[in-house]
N, CA, C and O atoms as a DFTB+ gen file, in Angstrom:
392 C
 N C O
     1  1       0.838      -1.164       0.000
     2  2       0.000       0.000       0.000
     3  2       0.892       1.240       0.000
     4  3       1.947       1.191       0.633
     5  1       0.520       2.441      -0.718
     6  2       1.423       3.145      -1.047
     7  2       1.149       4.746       0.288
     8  3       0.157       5.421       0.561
     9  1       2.595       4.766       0.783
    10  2       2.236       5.701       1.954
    11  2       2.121       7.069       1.680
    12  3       3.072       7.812       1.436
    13  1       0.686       7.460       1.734
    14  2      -0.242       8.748       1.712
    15  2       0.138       9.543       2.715
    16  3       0.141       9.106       3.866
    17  1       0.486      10.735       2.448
    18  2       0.495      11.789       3.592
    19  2      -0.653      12.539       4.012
    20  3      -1.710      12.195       3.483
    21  1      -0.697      13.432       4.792
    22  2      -1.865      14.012       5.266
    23  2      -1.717      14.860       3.833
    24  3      -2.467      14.652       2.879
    25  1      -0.843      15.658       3.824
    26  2      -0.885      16.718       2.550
    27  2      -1.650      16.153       1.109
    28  3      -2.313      16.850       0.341
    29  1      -1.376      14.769       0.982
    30  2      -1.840      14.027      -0.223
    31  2      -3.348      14.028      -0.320
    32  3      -4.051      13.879      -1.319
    33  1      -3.574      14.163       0.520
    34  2      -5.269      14.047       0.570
    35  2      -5.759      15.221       0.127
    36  3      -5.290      16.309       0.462
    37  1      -7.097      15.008      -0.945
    38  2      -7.642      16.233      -1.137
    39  2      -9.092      15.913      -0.775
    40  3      -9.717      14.896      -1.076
    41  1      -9.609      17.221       0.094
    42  2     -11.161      16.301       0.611
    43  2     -12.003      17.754       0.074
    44  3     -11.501      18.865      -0.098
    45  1     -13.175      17.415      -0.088
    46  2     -13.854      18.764      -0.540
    47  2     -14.523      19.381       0.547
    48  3     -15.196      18.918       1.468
    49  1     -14.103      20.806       0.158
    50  2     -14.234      22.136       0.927
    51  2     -15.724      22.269       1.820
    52  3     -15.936      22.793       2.914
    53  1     -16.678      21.540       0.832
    54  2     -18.025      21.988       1.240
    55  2     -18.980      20.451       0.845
    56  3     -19.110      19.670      -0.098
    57  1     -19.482      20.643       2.190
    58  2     -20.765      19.141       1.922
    59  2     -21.574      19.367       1.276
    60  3     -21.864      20.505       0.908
    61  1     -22.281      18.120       0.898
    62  2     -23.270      18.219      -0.319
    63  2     -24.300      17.339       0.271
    64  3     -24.053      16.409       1.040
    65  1     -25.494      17.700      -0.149
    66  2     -26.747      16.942       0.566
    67  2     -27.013      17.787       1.362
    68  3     -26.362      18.811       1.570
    69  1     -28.319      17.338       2.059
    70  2     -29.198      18.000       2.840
    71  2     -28.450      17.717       5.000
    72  3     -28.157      16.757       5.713
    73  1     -28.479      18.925       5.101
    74  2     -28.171      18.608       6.357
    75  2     -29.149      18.018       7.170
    76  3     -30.356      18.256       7.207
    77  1     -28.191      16.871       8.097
    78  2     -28.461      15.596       8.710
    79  2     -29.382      15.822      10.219
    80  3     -28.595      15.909      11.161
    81  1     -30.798      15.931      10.642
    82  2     -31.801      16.317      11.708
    83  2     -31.619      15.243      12.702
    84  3     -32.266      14.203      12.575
    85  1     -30.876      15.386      13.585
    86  2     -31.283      14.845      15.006
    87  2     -32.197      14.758      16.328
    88  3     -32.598      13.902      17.116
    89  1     -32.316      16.475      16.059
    90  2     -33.525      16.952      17.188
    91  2     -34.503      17.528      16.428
    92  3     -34.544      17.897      15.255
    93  1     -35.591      17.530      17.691
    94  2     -36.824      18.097      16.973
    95  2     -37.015      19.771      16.380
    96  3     -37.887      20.165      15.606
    97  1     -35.754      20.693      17.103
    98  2     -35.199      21.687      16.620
    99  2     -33.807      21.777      16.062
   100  3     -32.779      21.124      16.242
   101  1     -34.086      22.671      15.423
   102  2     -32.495      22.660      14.445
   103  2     -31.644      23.105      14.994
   104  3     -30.545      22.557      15.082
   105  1     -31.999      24.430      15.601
   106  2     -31.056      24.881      16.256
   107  2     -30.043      24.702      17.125
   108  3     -29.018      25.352      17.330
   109  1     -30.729      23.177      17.871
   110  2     -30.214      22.283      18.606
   111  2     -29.008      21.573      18.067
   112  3     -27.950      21.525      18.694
   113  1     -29.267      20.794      16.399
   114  2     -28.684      20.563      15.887
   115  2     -27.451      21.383      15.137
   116  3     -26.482      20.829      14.618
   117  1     -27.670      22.735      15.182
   118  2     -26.899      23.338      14.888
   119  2     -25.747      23.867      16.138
   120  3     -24.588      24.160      15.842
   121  1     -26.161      23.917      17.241
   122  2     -25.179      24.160      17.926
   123  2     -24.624      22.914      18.786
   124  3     -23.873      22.962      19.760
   125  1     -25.181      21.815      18.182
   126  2     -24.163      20.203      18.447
   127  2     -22.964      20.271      17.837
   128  3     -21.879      20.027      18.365
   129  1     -23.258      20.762      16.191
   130  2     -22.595      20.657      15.112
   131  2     -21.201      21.664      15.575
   132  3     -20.002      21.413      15.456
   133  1     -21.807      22.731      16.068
   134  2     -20.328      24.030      16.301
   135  2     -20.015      23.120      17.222
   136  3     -18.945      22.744      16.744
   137  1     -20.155      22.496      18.179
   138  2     -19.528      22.514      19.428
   139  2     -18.587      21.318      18.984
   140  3     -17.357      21.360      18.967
   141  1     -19.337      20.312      18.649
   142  2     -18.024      18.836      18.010
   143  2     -16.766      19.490      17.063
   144  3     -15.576      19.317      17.326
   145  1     -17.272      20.268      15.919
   146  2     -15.973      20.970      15.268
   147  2     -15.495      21.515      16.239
   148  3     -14.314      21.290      16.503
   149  1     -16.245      22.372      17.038
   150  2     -14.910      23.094      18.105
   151  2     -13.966      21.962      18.873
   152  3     -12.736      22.011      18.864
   153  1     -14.564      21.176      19.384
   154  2     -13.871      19.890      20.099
   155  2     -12.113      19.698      18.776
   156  3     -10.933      20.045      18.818
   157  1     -13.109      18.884      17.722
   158  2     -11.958      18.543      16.436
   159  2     -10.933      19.646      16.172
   160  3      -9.892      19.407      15.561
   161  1     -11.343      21.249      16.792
   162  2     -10.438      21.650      16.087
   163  2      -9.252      22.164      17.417
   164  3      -8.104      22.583      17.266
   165  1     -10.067      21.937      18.767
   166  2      -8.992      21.785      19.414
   167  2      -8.065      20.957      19.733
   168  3      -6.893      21.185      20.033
   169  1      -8.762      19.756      19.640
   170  2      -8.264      18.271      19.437
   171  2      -6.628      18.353      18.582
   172  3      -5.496      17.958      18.863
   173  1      -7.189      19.017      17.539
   174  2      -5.822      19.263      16.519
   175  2      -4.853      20.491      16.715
   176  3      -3.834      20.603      16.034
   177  1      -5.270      21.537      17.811
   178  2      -4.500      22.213      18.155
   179  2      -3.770      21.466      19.055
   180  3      -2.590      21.817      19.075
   181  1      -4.051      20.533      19.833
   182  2      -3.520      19.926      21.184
   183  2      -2.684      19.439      20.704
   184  3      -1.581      19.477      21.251
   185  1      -2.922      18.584      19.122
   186  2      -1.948      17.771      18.852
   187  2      -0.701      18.562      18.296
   188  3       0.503      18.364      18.454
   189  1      -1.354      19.469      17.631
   190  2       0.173      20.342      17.243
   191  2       1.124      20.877      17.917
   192  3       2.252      21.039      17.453
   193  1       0.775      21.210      19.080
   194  2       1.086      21.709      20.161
   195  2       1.860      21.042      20.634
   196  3       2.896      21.625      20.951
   197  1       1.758      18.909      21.047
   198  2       2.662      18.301      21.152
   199  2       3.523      18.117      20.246
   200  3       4.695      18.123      20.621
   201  1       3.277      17.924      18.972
   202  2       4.325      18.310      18.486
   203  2       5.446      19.324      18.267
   204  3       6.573      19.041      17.859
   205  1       4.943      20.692      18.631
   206  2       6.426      21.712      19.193
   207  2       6.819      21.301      19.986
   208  3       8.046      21.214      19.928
   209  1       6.235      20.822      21.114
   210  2       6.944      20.329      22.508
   211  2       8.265      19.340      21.976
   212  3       9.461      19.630      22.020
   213  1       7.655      18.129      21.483
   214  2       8.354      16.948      21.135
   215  2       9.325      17.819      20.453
   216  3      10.325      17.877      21.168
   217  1       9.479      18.558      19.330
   218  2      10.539      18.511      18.800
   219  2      11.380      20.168      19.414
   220  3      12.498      20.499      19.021
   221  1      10.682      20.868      20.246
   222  2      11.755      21.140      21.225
   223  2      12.825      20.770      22.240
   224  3      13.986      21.078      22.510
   225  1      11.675      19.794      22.757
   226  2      12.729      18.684      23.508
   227  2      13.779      18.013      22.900
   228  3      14.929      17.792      23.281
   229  1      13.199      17.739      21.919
   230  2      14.591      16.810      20.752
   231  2      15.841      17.788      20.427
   232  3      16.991      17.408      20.649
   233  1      15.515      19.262      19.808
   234  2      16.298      19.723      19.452
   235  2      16.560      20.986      19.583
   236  3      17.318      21.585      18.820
   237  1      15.798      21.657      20.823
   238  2      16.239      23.255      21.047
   239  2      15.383      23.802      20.647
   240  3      14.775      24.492      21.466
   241  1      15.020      23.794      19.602
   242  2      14.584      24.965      18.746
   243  2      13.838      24.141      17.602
   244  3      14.112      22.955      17.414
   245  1      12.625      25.004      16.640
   246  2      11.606      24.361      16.038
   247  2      11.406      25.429      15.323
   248  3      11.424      26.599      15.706
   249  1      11.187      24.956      14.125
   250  2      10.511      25.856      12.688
   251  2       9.475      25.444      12.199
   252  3       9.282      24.257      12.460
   253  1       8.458      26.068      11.392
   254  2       7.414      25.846      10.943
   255  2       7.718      24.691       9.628
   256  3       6.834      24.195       8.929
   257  1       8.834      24.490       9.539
   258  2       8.684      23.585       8.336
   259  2       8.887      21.977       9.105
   260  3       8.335      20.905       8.860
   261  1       9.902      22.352      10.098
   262  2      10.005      20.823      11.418
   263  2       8.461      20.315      11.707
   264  3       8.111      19.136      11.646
   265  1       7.590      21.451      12.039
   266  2       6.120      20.876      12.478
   267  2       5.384      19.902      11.224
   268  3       5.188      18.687      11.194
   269  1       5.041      21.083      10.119
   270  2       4.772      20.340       8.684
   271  2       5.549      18.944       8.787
   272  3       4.909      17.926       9.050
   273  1       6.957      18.902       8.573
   274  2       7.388      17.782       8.427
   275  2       7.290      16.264       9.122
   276  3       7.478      15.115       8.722
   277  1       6.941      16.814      10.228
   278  2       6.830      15.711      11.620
   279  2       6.407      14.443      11.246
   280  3       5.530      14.425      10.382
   281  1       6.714      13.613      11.578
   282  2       5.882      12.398      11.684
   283  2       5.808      11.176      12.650
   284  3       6.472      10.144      12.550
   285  1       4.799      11.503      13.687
   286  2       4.728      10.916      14.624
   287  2       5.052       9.399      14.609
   288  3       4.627       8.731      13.666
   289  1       5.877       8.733      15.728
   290  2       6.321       7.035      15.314
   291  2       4.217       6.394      16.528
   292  3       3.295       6.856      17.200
   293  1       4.684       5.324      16.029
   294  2       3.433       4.653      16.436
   295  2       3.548       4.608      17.723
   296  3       2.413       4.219      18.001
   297  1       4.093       4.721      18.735
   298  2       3.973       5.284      20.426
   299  2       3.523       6.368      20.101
   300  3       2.332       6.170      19.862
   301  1       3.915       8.078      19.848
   302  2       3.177       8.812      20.051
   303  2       1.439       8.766      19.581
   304  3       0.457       9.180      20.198
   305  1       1.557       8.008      18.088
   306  2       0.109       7.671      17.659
   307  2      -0.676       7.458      18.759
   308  3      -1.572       8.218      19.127
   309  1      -0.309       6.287      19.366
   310  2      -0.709       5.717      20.663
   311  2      -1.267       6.584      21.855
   312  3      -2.383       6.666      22.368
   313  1       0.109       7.282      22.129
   314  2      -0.782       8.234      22.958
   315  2      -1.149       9.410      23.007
   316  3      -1.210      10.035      24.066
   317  1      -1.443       9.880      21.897
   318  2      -2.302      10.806      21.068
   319  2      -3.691      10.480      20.839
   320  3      -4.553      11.297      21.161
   321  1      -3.976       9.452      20.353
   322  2      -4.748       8.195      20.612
   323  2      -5.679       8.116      22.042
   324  3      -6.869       8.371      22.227
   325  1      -5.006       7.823      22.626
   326  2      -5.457       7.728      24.258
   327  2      -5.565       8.833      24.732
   328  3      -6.517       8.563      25.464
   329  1      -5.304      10.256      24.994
   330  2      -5.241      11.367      25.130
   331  2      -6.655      11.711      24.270
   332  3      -7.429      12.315      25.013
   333  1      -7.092      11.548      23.218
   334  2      -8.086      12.357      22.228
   335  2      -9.130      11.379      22.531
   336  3     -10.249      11.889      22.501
   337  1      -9.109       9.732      22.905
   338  2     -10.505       9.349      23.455
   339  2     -10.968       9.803      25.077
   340  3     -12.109      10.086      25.440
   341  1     -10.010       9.784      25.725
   342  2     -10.293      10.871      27.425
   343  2     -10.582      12.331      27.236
   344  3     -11.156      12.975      28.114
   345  1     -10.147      12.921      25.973
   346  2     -10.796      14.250      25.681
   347  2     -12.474      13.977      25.758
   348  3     -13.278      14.261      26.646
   349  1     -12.674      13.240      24.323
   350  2     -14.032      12.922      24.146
   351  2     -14.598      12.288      25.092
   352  3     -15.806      12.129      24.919
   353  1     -14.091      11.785      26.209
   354  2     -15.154      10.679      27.235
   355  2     -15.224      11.638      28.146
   356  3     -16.202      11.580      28.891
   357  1     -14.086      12.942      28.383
   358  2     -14.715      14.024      29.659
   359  2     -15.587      14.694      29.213
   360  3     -16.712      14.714      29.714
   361  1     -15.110      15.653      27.767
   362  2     -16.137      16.237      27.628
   363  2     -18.040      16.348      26.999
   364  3     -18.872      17.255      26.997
   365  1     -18.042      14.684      26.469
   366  2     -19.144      14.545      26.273
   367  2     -19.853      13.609      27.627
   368  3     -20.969      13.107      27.497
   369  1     -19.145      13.479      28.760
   370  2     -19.301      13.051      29.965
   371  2     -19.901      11.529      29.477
   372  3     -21.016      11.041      29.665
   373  1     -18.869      11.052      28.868
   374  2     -19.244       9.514      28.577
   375  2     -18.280       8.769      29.556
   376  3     -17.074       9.015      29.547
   377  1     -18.939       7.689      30.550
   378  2     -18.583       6.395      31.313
   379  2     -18.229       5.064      30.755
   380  3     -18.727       4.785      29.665
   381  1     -17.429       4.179      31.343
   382  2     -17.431       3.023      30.903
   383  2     -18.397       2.276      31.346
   384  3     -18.147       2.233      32.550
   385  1     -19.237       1.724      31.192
   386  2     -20.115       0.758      31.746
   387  2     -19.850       0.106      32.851
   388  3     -18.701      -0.274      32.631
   389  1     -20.213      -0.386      34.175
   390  2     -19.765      -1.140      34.837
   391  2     -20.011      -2.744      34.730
   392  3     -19.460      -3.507      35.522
């Protein structure tokens, strides 16, 4: 399988179809919708964020092309991973079952 980068991907800008009704008001549905992107897009600030860390620690100092370039080994995946499902289980106040 041939290894795809994030950059390789091209996804389109804007959805198509009719937006998707959960509640009996929209509005409801509309401010589910801001609040999960807000989640995703801090989610991905958090992660970038470890990544300056990581490669300060490694090497002093960090440039915007070191971040672009990064590529996390499968431990950090891991706990990036584990870190972004305890995001989502505090803040949508989801439990494990007992």
């Amino acid at each position: 399988m041939a290894d795809a980068r994030k950059s390789d991907v091209k996804l389109p800008r804007v959805s198509k179809g009719k937006r998707s009704r959960f509640f009996d008001d929209p509005a409801i549905d509309q401010m589910m919708t801001c609040f999960l992107e807000l989640m995703a897009e801090f989610s991905a600030m958090r992660e970038r964020q470890d990544t300056v860390e990581r490669l300060l620690e490694e090497n002093g100092v960090v440039t915007r092309f070191d971040i672009e370039a990064y590529r996390p080994s499968a431990d950090v995946e891991a706990e990036r991973a584990n870190w972004n499902n305890g995001f989502i289980r505090r803040v949508m106040r989801l439990h494990d079952p007992d």
